[in-house]
ROKOL-543302 format. One record per residue: x, y, z of N, C-alpha, C in turn; residue in one letter. Coordinates in steps of 0.02 Angstrom, whole numbers, plus 50000, padded with zeros to 5 digits. Layout:
BEGIN
XYZXYZXYZA ...
END
This chain:
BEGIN
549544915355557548884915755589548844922255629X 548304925755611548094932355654548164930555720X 548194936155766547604936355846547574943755850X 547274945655886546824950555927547554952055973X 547874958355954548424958455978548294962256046X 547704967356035547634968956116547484964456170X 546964960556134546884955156190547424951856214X 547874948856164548454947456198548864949656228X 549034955356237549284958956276548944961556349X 548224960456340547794959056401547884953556436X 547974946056401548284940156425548824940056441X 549294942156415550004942756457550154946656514X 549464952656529549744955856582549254951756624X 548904947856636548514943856669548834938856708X 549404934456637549754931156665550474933056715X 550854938856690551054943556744551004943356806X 550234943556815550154947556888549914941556910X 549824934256879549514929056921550184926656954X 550914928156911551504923656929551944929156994X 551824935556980552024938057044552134936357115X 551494934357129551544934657195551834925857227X 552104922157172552154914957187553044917357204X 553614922857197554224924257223554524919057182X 554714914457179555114910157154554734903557108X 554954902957051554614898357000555014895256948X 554904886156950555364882856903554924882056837X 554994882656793555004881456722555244876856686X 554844872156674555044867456623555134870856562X 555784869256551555894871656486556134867456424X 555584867156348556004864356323556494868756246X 556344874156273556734876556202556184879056149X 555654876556158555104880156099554724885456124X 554324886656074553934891956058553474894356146X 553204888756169552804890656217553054892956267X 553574886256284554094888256359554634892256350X 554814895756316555264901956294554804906456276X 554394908456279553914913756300553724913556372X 553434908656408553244907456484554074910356501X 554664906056503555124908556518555344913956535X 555194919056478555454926656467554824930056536X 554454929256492553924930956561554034931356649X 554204924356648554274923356714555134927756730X 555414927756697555854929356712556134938556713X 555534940056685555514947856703555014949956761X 554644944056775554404947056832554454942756899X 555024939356887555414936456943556034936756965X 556374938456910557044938856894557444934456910X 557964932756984558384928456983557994924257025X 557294925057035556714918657086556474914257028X 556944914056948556654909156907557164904856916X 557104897856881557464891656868557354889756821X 557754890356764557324885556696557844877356715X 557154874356685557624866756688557294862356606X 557804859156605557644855156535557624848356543X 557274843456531557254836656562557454834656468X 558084831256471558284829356399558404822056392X 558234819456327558544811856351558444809456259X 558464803356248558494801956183557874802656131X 557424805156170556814806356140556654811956099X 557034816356117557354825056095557924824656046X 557654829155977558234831555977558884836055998X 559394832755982560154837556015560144844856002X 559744847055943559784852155921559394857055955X 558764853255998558284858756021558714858256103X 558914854756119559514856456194559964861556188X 560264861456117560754867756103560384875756093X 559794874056068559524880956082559074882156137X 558844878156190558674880256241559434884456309X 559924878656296560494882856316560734887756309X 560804890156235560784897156211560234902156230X 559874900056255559204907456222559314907156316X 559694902756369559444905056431560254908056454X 560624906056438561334909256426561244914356414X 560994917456351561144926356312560414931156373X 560244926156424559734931456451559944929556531X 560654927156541560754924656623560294922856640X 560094915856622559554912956682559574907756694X 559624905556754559874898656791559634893356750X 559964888656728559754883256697560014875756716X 559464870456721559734864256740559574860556676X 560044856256653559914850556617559884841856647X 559284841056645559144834256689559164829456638X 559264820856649559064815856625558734813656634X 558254812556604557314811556604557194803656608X 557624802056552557744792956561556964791256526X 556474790656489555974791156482556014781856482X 556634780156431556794774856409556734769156443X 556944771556537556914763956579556174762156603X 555654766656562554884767156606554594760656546X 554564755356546554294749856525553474751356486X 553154755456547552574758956500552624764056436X 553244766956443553354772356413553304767756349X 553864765956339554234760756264553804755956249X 553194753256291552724746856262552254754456203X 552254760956214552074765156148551204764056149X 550824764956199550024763656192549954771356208X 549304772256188548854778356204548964784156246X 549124780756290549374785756371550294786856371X 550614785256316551224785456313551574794356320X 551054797856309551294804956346551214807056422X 550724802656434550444804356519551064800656554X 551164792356531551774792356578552414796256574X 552514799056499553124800656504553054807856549X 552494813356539552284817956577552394818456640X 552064813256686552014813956748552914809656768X 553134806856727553864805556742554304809756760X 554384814456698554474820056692554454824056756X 553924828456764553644832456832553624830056885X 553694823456877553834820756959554734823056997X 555184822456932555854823956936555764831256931X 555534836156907555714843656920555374845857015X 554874842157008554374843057079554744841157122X 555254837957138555824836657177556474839357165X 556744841757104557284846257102556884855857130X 556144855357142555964862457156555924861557247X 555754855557271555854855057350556624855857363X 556974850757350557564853957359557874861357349X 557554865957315557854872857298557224876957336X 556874872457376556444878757417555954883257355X 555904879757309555394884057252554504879657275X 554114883757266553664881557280553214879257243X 553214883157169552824880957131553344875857045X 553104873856990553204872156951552594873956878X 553024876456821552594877856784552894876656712X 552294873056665552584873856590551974875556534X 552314873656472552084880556445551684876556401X 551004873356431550474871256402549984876456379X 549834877456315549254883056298548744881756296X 548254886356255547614888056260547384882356213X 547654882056156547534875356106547734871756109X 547964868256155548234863656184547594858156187X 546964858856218546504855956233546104852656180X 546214855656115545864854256056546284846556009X 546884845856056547214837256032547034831656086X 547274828756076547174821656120548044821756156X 547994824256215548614826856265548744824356338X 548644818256357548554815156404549154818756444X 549694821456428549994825156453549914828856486X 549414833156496549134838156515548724834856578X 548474827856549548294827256634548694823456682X 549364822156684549874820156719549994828456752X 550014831056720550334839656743549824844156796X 549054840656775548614844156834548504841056886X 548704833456863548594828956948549104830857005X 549654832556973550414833357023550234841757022X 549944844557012549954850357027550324858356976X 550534855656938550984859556882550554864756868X 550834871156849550344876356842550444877056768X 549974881156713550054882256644549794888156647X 550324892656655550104900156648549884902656575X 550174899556556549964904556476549104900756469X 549004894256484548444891256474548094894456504X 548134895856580547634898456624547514906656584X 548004911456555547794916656530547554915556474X 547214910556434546914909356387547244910856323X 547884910656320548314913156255548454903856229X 548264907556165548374902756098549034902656063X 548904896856012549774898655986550004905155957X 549474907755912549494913455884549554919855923X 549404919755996549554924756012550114924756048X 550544918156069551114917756101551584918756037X 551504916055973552024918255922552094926355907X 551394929955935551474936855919551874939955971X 551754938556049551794942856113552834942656095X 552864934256098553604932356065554014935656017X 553764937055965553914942555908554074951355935X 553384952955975553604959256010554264959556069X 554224953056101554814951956145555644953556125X 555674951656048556024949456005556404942556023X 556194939456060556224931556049556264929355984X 556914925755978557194921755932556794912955931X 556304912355956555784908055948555034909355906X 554994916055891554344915755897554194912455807X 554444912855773554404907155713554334901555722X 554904899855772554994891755785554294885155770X 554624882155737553974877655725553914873955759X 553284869555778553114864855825553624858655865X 553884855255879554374852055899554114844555941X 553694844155943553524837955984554024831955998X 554134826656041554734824756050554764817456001X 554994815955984555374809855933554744803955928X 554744803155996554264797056001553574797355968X 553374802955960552674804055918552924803255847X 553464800755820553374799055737553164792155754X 553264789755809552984780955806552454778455804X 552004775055755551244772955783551264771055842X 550544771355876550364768955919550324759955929X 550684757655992551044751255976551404748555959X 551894751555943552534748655888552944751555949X 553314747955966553864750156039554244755456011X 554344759956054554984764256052555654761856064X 556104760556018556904759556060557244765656023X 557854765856049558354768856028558564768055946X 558614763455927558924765055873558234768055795X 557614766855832557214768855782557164774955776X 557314778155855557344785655871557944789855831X 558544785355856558984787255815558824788255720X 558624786455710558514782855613557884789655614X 557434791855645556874797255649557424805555650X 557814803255699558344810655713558644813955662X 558924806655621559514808755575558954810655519X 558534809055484558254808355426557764813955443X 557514817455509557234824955496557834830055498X 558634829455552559034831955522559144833855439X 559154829255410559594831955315559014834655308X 558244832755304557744839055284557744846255314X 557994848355382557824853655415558604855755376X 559104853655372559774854755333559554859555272X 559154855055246558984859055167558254862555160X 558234865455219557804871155234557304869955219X 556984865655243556284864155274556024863355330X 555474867155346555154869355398554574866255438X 554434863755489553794858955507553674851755480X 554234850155472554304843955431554274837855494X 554184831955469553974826255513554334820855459X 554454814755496554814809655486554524805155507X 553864800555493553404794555498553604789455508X 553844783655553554324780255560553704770655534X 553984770855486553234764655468553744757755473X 554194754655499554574749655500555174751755449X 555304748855398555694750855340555644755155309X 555024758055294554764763555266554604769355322X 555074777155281554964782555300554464787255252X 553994788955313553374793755284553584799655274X 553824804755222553794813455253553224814955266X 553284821055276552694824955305552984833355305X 552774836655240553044844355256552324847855245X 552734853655262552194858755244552044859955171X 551124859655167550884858755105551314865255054X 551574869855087551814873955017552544871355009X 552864867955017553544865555008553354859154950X 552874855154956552944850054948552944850654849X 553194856354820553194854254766554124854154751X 554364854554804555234853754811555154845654803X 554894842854812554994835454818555014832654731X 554614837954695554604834854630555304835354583X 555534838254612556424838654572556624832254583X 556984827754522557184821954521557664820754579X 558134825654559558824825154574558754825054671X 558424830654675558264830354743558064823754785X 557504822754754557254817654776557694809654798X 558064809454723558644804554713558964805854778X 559344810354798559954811454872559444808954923X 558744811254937558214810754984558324801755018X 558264800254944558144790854945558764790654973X 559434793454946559984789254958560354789655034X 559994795755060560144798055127559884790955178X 559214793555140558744788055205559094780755205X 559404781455141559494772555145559974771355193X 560644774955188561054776055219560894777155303X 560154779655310559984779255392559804773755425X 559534769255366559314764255366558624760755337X 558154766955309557564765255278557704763355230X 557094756955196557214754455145556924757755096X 556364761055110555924764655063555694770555089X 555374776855053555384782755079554844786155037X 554424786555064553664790455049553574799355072X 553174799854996552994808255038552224807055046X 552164810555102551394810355119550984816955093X 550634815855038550374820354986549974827555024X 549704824355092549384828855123549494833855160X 550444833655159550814838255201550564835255269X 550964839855317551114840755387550404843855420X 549954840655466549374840155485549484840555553X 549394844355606549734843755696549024836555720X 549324832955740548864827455776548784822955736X 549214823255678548904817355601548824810555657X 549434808655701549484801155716548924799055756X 548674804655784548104802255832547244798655801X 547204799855739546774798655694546624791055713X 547384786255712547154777855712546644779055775X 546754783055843546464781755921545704784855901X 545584789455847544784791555826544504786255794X 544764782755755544634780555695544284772455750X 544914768855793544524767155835544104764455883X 543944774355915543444776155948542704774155918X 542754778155879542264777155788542014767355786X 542484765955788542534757455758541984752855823X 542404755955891541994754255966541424755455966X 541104762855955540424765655966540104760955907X 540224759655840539624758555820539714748655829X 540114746355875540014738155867539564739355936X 539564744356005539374744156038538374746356018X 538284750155973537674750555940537254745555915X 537894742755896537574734755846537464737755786X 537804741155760537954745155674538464738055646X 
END
């Protein structure tokens, strides 16, 4: 995807000069594309007044902890790894609508107290500009407690944080989307551990055999893929396909679907439109 590379570079020096004068600033960090750009940022124009912290727990994969450790390691910058625990929040795991807002404001409530203790004053993560165009209840756990979204407030999109990233030479700025585990689950169907687990392993062997933006649909017994529409003619090789089945079975799915329409950002949110849709017209009398 294009952007308007001057402009973005107008947005980044915007965001620059808004984070200056705050001296010291924690960063949620999780290892992707957004907050490893905010990161780098903050951290050239704060230098050792940054804190990256990572709130990790079973909801994440292991793999995106190992490269948030790396990418803050090869640039010395203070890093905490917290336990987020999302798991003991009873709202979290009953899996309804708002299941990002609690885990959100869970979340930021634990960095907003690891930043009083360190005398930091502010807290910031790396919510963007398109951010607003999903259904992100997240986002409003993060403005009630006060969390700042610099890249949001400078109006940068994904496309221009994958570019500014690229000029950085950030080893993220490819990185594909990452959202955390619990979004392969419909809405309603509890989160536990071992479904999370059975979601981990079975987008592991796909990202193994080099596939990119891929998703793992967690439907009870049945696993949905979900790749990117130009991959999806890898799926038609027998043989392939055959190991595909025999993996999953081995994870534990009984059956294993490709979803013809590829990888769609917000596909799951569709049941909460669909309904919205269903409400408005019984409330019409349609």
């Amino acid at each position: 995807m294009e952007c308007n590379k001057e402009k973005a570079l107008e947005k980044q020096a915007f965001l620059l000069r808004g984070i200056a004068p705050l001296g010291r600033l924690l960063v949620a960090f999780s290892g992707g594309v957004d907050s490893s750009l905010l990161l780098h940022l903050a951290h050239r124009q704060l230098g050792d007044g940054v804190l990256a912290v990572t709130a990790h727990s079973v909801i994440h994969p292991t793999r995106e902890l190992e490269g948030a450790q790396r990418f803050t390691a090869e640039r010395g910058i203070e890093h905490l790894v917290v336990s987020s625990q999302e798991m003991e929040l009873p709202e979290f795991v009953a899996n309804d609508r708002r299941r990002c807002y609690y885990c959100k404001r869970h979340v930021m409530e634990q960095l907003l107290e690891i930043a009083r203790d360190r005398g930091i004053g502010s807290v910031a993560h790396g919510a963007n500009a398109d951010d607003a165009r999903d259904f992100r209840p997240g986002l409003e756990a993060a403005r009630e407690l006060g969390v700042l979204s610099p890249l949001q407030d400078a109006g940068l999109g994904k496309a221009e944080i994958r570019y500014l990233s690229r000029e950085a030479g950030l080893p993220t700025w490819a990185s594909p989307a990452m959202p955390c585990l619990a979004t392969r689950i419909p809405y309603g169907v509890p989160i536990t551990g071992e479904r999370l687990r059975m979601i981990e392993a079975a987008e592991t062997f796909l990202l193994e055999k080099g596939f990119q933006g891929v998703r793992v649909r967690h439907h009870g017994s049945v696993a949905r893929i979900e790749a990117d529409p130009e991959s999806l003619e890898s799926f038609m090789n027998p043989a392939f396909r055959a190991e595909i089945v025999r993996r999953f079975r081995m994870i534990g799915y009984e059956h294993v679907a490709l979803d013809l329409e590829g990888y769609v950002t917000g596909k799951m949110n569709r049941a909460l439109e669909r309904q919205g849709r269903e409400a408005n017209d019984s409330d019409s009398g349609e």
